[in-house]
C-alpha positions in Angstrom: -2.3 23.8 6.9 -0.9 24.7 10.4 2.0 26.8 10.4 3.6 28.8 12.8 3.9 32.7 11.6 8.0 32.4 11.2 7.4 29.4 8.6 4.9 31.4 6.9 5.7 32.6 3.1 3.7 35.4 1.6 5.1 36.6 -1.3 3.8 35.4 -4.3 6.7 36.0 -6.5 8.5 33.4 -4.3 5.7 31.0 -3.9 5.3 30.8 -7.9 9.1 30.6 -8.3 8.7 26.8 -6.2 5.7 25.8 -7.8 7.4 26.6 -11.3 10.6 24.8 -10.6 8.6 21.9 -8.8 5.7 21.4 -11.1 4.9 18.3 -10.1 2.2 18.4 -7.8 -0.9 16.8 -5.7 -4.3 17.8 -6.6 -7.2 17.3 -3.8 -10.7 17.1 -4.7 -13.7 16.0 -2.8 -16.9 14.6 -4.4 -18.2 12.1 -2.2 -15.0 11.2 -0.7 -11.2 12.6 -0.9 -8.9 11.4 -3.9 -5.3 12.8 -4.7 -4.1 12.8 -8.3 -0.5 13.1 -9.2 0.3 15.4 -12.2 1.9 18.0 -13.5 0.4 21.5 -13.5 1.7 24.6 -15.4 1.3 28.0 -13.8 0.7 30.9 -15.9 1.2 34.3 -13.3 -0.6 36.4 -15.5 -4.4 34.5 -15.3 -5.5 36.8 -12.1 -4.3 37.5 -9.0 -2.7 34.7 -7.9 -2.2 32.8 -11.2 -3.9 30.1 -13.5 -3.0 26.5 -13.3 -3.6 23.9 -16.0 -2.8 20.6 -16.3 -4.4 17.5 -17.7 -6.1 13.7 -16.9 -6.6 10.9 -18.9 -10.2 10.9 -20.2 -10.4 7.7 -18.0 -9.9 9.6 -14.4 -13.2 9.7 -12.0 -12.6 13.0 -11.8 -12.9 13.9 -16.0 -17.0 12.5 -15.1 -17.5 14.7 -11.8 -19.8 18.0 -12.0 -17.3 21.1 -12.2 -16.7 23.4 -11.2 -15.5 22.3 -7.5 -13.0 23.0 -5.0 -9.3 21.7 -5.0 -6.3 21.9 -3.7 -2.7 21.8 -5.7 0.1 20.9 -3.2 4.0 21.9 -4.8 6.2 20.3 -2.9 9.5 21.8 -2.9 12.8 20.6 -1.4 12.5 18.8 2.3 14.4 17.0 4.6 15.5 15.4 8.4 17.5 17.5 10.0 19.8 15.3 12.7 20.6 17.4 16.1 24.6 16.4 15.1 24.5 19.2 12.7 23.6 22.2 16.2 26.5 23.6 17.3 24.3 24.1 20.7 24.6 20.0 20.9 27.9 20.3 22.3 27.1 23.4 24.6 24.1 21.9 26.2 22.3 18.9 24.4 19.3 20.2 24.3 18.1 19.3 21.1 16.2 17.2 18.7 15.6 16.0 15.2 13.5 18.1 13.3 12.6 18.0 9.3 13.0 21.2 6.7 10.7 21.8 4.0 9.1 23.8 1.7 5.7 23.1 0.4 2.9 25.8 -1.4 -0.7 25.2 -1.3 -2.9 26.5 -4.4 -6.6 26.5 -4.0 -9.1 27.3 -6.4 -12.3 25.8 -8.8 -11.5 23.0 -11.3 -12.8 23.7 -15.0 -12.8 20.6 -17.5 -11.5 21.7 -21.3 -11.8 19.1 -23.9 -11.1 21.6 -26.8 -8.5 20.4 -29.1 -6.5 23.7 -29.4 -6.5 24.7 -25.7 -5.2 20.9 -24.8 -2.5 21.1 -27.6 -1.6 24.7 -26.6 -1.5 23.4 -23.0 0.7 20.3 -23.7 3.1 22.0 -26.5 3.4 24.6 -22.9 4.2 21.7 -20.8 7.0 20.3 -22.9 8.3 23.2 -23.8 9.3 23.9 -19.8 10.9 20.4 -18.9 12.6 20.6 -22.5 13.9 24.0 -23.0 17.3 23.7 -21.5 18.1 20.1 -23.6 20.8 20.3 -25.7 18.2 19.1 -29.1 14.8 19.6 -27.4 11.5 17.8 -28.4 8.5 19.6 -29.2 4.7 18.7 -29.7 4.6 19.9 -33.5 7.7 17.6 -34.4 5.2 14.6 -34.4 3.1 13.0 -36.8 -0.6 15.3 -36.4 -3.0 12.3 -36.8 -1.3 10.9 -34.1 -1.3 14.0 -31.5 -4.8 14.4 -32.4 -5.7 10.5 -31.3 -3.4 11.5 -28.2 -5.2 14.5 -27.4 -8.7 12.4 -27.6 -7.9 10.3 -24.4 -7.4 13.2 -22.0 -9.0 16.4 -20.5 -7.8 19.4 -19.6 -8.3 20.8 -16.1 -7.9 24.6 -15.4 -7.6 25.9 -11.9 -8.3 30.0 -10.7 -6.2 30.3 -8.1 -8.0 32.1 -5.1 -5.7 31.5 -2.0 -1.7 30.8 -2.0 -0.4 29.7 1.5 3.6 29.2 1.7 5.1 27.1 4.2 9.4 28.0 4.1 10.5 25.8 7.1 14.6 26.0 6.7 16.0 26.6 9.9 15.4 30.5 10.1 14.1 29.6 14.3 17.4 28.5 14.8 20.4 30.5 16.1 23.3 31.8 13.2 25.5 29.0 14.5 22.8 26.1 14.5 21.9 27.3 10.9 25.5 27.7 9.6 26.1 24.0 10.9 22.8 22.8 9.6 24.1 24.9 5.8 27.1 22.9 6.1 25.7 19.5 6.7 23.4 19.9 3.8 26.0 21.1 1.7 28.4 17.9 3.2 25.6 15.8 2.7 24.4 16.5 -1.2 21.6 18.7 -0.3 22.8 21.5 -2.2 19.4 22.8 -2.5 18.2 22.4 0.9 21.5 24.2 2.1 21.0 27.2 -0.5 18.0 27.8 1.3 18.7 27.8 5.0 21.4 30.0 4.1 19.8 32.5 1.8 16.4 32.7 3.3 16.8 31.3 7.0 19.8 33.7 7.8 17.6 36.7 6.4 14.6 35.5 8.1 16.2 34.0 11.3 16.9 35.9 14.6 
């Protein structure tokens, strides 16, 4: 992934806070050609240096048959979008500008290992649910259902387990811009509904920026 050094996030403390609050992410593999599966992956921080994914595919997927371990890459995206030239206060000064996009996006790579034991996948899933439902007001667990019919559930799909062995962080929120082209680009987000995309540009592209 090209980035230019400014754009470039290190830290993996921040890269596993995105790719914890946007779990949903695109895994790459390659065996005899390039597919991209869709799915939620949880991180644990603690499995080695740079964390454990897991994550699961219906028994079904091409990729549940391929020889493992392999390569693949987990893509988190985080919060993006277009940035109109309106928003730079330097429009009015000189007009030398143009549309750009914001985003933030981590890449995980690491080897795929298949799990079809019964306890790891429930322990995985019962993990899973526990993070999308732990701030409901009455929030749905695994164990509140009927176990002869988790355990058909848990026959149809495999577990996947990714070592991470490289993080790369991509944080592009305005931080080349000038303070007044950032505060005007803050305050369209902020105008516009893109609270979280504005929380950003301020708090890390005024820290980062020049």
């Amino acid at each position: 992934m090209f980035q230019p050094e400014i754009f470039h996030e290190t830290r993996i403390p921040v890269m596993h806070g995105l790719m914890a609050a946007h779990p949903f992410a695109t895994l790459v593999t390659a065996s005899g050609g390039l597919a991209a599966d869709r799915l939620p992956l949880v991180l644990h921080p603690e499995g080695g240096p740079y964390g454990m994914l897991r994550g699961h595919i219906a028994a079904g997927n091409p990729l549940a048959k391929e020889e493992v371990p392999m390569e693949a890459l987990a893509i988190f995206q985080g919060p993006q979008a277009y940035v109109t030239p309106a928003w730079y206060a330097s429009k009015a000064e000189h007009g030398k500008v143009v549309p750009t996009w914001n985003d933030v996006v981590v890449h995980a790579r690491g080897e795929i290992r298949l799990v079809r034991d019964p306890g790891w996948l429930l322990a995985h899933l019962s993990a899973l649910t526990d993070a999308q439902e732990g701030n409901r007001p009455a929030p749905w667990a695994v164990s509140v259902a009927p176990e002869p019919f988790v355990a058909r559930q848990l026959r149809g799909i495999v577990g996947i387990e990714i070592a991470i062995t490289a993080l790369t962080g991509t944080w592009k929120v305005s931080q080349n811009k000038a303070p007044d082209d950032r505060a005007g680009v803050q305050s369209g987000f902020a105008a516009a509904g893109g609270a979280e995309m504005a929380a950003l540009v301020a708090d890390y592209g005024a820290a980062r920026g020049p």
